[in-house]
MMTF fields as JSON, N, C-alpha, C and O atoms, coordinates in Angstrom:
{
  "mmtfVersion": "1.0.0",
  "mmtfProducer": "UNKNOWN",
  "numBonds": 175,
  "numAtoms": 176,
  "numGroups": 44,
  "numChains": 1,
  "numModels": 1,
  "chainsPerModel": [1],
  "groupsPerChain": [44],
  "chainIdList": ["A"],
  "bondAtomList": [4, 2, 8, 6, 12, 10, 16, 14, 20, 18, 24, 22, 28, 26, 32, 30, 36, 34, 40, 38, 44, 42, 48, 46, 52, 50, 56, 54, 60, 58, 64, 62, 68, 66, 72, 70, 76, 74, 80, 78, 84, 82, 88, 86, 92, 90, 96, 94, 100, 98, 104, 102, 108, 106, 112, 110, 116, 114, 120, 118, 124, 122, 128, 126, 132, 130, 136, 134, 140, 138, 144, 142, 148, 146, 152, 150, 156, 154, 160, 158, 164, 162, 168, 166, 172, 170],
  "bondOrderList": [1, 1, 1, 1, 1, 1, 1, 1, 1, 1, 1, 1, 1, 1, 1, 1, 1, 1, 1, 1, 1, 1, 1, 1, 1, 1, 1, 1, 1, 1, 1, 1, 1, 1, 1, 1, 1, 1, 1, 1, 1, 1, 1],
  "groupList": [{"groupName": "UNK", "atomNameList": ["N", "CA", "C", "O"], "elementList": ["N", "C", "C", "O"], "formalChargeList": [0, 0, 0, 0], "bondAtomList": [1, 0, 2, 1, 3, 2], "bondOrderList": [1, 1, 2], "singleLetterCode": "X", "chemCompType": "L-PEPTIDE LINKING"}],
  "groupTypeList": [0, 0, 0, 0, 0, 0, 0, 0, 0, 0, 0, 0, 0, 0, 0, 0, 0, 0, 0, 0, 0, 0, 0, 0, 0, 0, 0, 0, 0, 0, 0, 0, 0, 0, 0, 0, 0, 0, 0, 0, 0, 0, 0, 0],
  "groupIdList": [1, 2, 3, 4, 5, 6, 7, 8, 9, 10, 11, 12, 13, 14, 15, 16, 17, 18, 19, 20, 21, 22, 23, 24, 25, 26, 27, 28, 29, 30, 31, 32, 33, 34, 35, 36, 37, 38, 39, 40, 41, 42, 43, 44],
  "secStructList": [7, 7, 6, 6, 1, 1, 1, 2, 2, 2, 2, 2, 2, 2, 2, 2, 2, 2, 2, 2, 2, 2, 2, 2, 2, 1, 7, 7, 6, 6, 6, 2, 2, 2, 2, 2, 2, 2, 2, 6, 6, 7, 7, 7],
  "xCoordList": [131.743, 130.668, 129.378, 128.991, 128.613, 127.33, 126.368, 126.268, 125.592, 124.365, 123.728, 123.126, 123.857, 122.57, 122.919, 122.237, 124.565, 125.242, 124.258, 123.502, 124.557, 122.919, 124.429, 124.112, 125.565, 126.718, 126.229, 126.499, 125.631, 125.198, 125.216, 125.973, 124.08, 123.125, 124.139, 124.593, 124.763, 126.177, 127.032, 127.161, 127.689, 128.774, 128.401, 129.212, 126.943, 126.633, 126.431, 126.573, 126.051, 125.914, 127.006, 127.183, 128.252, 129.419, 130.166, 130.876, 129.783, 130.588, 129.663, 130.247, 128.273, 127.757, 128.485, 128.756, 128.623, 128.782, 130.432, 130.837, 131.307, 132.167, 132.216, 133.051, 131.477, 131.585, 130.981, 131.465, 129.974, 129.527, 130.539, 130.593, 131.319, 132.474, 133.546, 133.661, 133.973, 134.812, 134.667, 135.483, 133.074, 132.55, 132.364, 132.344, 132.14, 132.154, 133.72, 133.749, 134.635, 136.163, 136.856, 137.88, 135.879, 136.427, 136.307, 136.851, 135.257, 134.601, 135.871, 136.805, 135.548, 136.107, 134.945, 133.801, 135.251, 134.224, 133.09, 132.282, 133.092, 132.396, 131.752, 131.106, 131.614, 131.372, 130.088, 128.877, 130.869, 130.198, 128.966, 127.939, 129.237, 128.099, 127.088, 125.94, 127.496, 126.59, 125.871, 124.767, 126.209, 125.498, 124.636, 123.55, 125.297, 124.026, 123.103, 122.096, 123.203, 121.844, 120.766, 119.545, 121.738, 120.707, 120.008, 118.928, 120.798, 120.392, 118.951, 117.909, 119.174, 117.989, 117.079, 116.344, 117.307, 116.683, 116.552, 115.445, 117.345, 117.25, 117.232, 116.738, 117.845, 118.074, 117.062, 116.632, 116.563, 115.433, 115.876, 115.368],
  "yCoordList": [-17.813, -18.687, -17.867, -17.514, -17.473, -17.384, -17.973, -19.1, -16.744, -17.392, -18.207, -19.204, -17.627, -18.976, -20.215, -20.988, -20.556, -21.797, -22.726, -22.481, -24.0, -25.374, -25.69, -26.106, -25.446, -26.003, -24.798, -24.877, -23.811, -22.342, -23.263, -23.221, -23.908, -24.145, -24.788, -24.656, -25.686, -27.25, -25.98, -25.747, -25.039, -24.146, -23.751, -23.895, -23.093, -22.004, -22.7, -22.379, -23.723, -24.971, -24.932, -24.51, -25.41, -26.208, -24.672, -24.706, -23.784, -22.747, -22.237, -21.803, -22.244, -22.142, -23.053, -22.639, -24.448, -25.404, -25.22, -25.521, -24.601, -23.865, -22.683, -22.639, -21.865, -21.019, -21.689, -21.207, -22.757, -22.909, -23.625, -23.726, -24.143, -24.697, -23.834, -23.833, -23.403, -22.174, -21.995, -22.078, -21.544, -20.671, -21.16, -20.585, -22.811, -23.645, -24.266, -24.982, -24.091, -24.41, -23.409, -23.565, -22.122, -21.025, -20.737, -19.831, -21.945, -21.616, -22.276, -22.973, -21.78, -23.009, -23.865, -23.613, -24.705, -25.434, -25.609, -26.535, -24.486, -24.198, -22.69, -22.186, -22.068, -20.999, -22.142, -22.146, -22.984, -23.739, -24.883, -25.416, -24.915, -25.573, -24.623, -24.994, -23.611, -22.193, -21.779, -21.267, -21.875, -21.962, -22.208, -21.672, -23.594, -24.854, -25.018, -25.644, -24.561, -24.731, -22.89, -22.74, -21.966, -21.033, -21.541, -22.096, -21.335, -21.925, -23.0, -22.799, -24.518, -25.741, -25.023, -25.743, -23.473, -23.146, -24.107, -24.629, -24.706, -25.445, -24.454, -24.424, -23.945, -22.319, -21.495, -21.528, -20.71, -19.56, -18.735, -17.625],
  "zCoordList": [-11.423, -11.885, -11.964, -10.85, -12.981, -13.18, -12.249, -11.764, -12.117, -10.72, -11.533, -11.134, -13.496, -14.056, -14.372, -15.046, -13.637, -14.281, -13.483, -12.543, -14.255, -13.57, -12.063, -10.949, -12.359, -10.813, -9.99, -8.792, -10.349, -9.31, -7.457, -6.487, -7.759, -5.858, -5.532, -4.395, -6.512, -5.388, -5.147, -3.945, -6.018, -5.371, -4.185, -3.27, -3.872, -3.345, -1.58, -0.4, -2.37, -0.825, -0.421, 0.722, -1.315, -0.879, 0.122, 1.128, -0.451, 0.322, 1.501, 2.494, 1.494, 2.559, 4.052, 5.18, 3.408, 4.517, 5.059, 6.181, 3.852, 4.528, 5.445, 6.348, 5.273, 5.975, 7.251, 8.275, 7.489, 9.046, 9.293, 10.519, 8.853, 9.029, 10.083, 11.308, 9.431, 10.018, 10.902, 11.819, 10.965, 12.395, 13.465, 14.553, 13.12, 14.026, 14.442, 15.443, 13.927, 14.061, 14.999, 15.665, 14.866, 15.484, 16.937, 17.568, 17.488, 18.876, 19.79, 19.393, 21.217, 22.428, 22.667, 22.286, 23.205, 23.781, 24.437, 24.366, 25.193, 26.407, 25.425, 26.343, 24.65, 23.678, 23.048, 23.271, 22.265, 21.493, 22.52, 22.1, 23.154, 23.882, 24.705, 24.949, 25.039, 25.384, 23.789, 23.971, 22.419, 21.563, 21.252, 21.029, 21.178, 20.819, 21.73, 21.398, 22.932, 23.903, 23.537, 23.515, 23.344, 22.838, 21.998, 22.2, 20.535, 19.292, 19.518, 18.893, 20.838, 20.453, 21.95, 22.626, 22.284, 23.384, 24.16, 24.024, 25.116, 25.879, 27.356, 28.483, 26.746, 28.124, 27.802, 26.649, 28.652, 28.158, 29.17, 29.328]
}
């Protein structure tokens, strides 16, 4: 697909949100909640 096609940004989204997808499919639990507290700095 052409970056100048007008479907360019929905592809580019739709595969963005795959890939956090993934990455987020890929964690354990206890990974993924040690994350998300870096990530909303709840931990410092």
């Amino acid at each position: 697909l052409p970056s100048d096609s007008p479907e360019f940004p929905l592809w580019e989204y739709y595969y963005r949100c795959r890939l956090l997808q993934d990455y987020i499919s890929g964690m354990t639990d206890l990974y993924a909640w040690d994350e998300y507290r870096r990530l909303m700095a709840v931990e410092q």
